[in-house]
Structures are given as C-alpha cells and as structure tokens.
C-alpha positions, 0 to 999 in steps of 0.5 A: 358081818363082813358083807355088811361092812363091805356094803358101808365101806362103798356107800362110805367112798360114795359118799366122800366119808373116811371114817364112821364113828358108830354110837348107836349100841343097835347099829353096833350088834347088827354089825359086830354080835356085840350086846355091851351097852358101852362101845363105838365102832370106828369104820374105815377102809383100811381097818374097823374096830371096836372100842369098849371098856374094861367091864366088857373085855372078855365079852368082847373076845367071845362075841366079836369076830369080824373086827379088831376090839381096843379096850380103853381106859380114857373118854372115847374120843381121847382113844381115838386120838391118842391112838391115832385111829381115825382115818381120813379128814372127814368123819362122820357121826350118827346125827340121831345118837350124839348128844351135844356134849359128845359132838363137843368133845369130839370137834375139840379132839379132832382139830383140822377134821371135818365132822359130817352129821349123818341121818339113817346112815344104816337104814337101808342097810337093816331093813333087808334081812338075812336067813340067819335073822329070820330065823331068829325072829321066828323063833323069838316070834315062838317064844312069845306065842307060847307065852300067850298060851300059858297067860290066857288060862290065869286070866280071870276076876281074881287076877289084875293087869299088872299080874299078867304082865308080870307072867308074860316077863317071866315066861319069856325068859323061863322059855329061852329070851334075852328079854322083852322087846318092850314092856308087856301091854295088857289093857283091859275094858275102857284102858283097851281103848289106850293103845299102849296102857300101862299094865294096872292094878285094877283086876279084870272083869267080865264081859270086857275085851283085852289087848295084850301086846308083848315080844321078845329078844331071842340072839339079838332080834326081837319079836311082836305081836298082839291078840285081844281076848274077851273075859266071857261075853262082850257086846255086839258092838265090841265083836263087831269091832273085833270083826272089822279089826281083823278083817283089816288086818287080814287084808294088809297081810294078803295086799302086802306085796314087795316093792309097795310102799308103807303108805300105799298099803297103810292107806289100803287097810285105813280105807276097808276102817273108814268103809266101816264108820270107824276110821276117825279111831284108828289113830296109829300107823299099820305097822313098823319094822322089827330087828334088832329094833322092835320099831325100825324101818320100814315104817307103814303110816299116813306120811311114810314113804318107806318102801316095803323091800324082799325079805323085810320083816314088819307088823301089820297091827291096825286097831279101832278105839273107842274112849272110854269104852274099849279097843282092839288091835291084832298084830302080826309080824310078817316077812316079805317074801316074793309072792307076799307077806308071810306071818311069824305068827300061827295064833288064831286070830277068832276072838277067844272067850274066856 
C-alpha cells in the first residue's frame, strides 16, 4: 500500500494537484484493504487519511494500516473543512464517481479552492499487478473452477437457468469467496446467442449448447471465466463454431505478448473469426482487465488504445452468435508475463457432452 501511495504523491506534484479526494470504493480498497461501502480518502503530501462513518469504526482498525482513519459524524465535505483537512489550493475529484450534487456541495465548502476534475486518475496505477494480487486472483480463479465441476453434473432436463445460476452463488461462497464478481450467466439453446442472458426459467433441453460465464471475489479481487457445454449432442454447425471459438481463443492467449496493445491483438483474433465467414457475429471486444474490478483497464477491442503491460492481468473471451439459434464464448483470464500470456485457468477447453 505504501508504495502505491508514493507512486500517487509524485504523479500528484507532476501534476500541480495538492490533494486528491477519492470516492471510488474500488480505488479505496486497492489503496487502503478497506471494503466499507462508505468512505473517501484524502491523499496529500503531508498526510493520507480515510474518512468513514460510525458503522464501520472497528472495521476500519482492523483492515487499514497504511493510513490514519477519521471517523465522522457530518456530510464528508463538512469534515474536511471543519477539520481543517485539505491541503493545498487545488483539489481534485474523480471526475467518473462525483455525482453533481456532491461536486456542488463540494465547491460551496471549499471557497478560495480550485477544484480539478480528473479522469483515470489511477489507471496505470491498477492495471500492473503485484505477487500478493496475483495470487489471489488464481485463487479466486480456483474457487470458480471448482464450482464449474460441481454445476455441470446437475445439468439436465429437469433443472432450469435460474437453478444453476443459483448453485453457482452458493458454491463460491460454500468454497471460501466473498461473492460473485457479478451475476452468474448461464444461456442456454437460442439465449446462448445473448452475450450476457439473464439465467431463465425455461429448463434445458437436449442437443443445445450453454454458455456459463461466472467469477468470483477471493481478498478483494476477482475472477472470470467462461466454458460452453453441449446438453448431449448438438449439430454440425453448433461444433463447428464451437471449433472456430476456441481456435481464436487460443491464438489470442499464444499471440499476447507484453507491450502490444488491446487493439492489435483484438484486431488479431477478429481477423482468424472473419477468415472463417462469422465475423459479422462477434460483436464484443476480446477481453478487459480484471482486479479489484472484473472490467477494468487495459481494455482489448476495436477502438482501444490500451497497451497490455508485464504483469497485467485480462480475459481473452472472444464468441460467435448467431440470433435465435445459439452462441458460444470461452473466457480465460490471462497474466502477462515476460514471454507471453499465462492462463488462471486449467478447465479444458474440449467441448463437454453431457
């Protein structure tokens, strides 16, 4: 934690910015291990702190260490002022989290200060991970994994979406997860062609494909991946796609190299999708980053300019859909290591049966 703060104060200086005001609760854990869902962080040169309310005063003693915590009783912005917290004239506020109500408040108690809207403000901060994150990802990686082996036996014609999406919450947290990292998809037959299908009621039926897309939080970071399976045979054309899928999806994991960018190796696997008459149904971006976040940066699609940095962690999750009949999409996420991309994932990618 203190290196990251170090790393802020100097971007800060560069910057001319005295004092950061940070609202985003993501931001908040990566910087400080709390998980409250109410607090801002004041960072400054002369001190950091964290503000929360009563509710969250002993969690505050147990899960921060790297900075001073105030507890308080008014509106955030009153505490800063009253308390004569913030340094400097020009204070800056997370353009992407501020609401305009609190940006109002804020330039009514902060007279004679300039406010500075920053955007990102943290990217390139985020998107390199450390040993200690890494590792937690893998293991929220695992967790899921597991969960994958004890849902696909319960598949059959007597169960539904909803059913299994349901199993996939419990078993992650039954296995050691804080949550999910977002609500579990699981498609099946013509909703597999929806790329994120809400779990329905409708049970499944035979000869269809399944897309079930899931992750969780382990420490804070989060986990995602996604398999389609087949409830017994399927046709021709669904395997084919099944084939074409996991073909591109293999190439972006061996072609991922440090320092290329999302949109070279996007355009890199939607290439190999064209090549094979379906890439007018590949309609999503390859991948994004995952963190604290499951979407953060770098992001891998058509118009990113996103570079894909050592030890930056991301999915490579390309998918053909073809409406009304069925889709697929099979999802790794990868770190970036020296010679390429490694998977967290170690479930086969052969199309399962059931």
């Amino acid at each position: 934690m203190y290196g990251r703060i170090e790393s802020l104060l100097k971007k800060m200086s560069r910057q001319g910015i005295d004092t950061v005001i940070v609202s985003d609760p993501h931001v908040i854990r990566w910087l400080t291990g709390f998980s409250g869902s109410s607090a801002r962080v004041l960072l400054g040169p002369e001190r950091c702190l964290l503000f929360t309310d009563f509710r969250y005063g002993e969690q505050v003693k147990q899960e921060v260490d790297s900075m001073e915590s105030v507890i308080i009783q008014d509106g955030y912005a009153d505490a800063f002022v009253k308390g004569g917290y913030l340094q400097g004239k020009r204070i800056a506020v997370q353009e992407e989290q501020v609401t305009v109500h609190e940006a109002r408040q804020l330039g009514e108690k902060l007279k004679g200060m300039e406010i500075v809207p920053v955007h990102g403000f943290f990217y390139e901060f985020r998107m390199i991970k450390n040993e200690i994150e890494i590792a937690y990802m893998k293991h929220a990686a695992a967790i899921s994994e597991q969960v994958l082996e004890k849902i696909l036996p319960l598949i059959s014609p007597d169960v539904t979406e909803a059913d299994i999406a349901a199993e996939i919450s419990y078993w992650h947290k039954r296995l050691g997860a804080e949550k999910d990292s977002f609500d579990p998809v699981v498609a099946s037959g013509p909703r597999s062609a929806l790329p994120h299908a809400r779990p329905g009621t409708d049970r499944f039926r035979p000869g269809t494909l399944i897309v079930i897309d899931m992750g969780c939080v382990y420490n804070g970071y989060a986990s995602d991946q996604t398999r389609t399976v087949a409830l017994g045979k399927v046709t021709d054309e669904a395997r084919k796609i099944y084939n074409i899928t996991r073909a591109a999806q293999q190439l972006g994991i061996d072609a991922a190299l440090p320092g290329m960018s999302g949109k070279e190796l996007d355009a890199l696997v939607r290439g190999y999708i064209d090549k094979h008459g379906y890439g007018e149904h590949f309609g999503h971006g390859l991948g994004h980053g995952v963190g604290i976040e499951v979407h953060e940066k770098p992001r891998l699609g058509k118009s990113s300019d996103d570079i894909l940095p050592l030890r930056s962690v991301f999915t490579v999750e390309p998918g053909i859909y073809l409406p009304g009949k069925y889709g697929v999409r099979i999802e790794d996420t990868v770190v970036m290591e020296e010679g390429g991309a490694v998977p967290f994932q170690h479930f086969t990618k052969e199309l399962i049966e059931l």
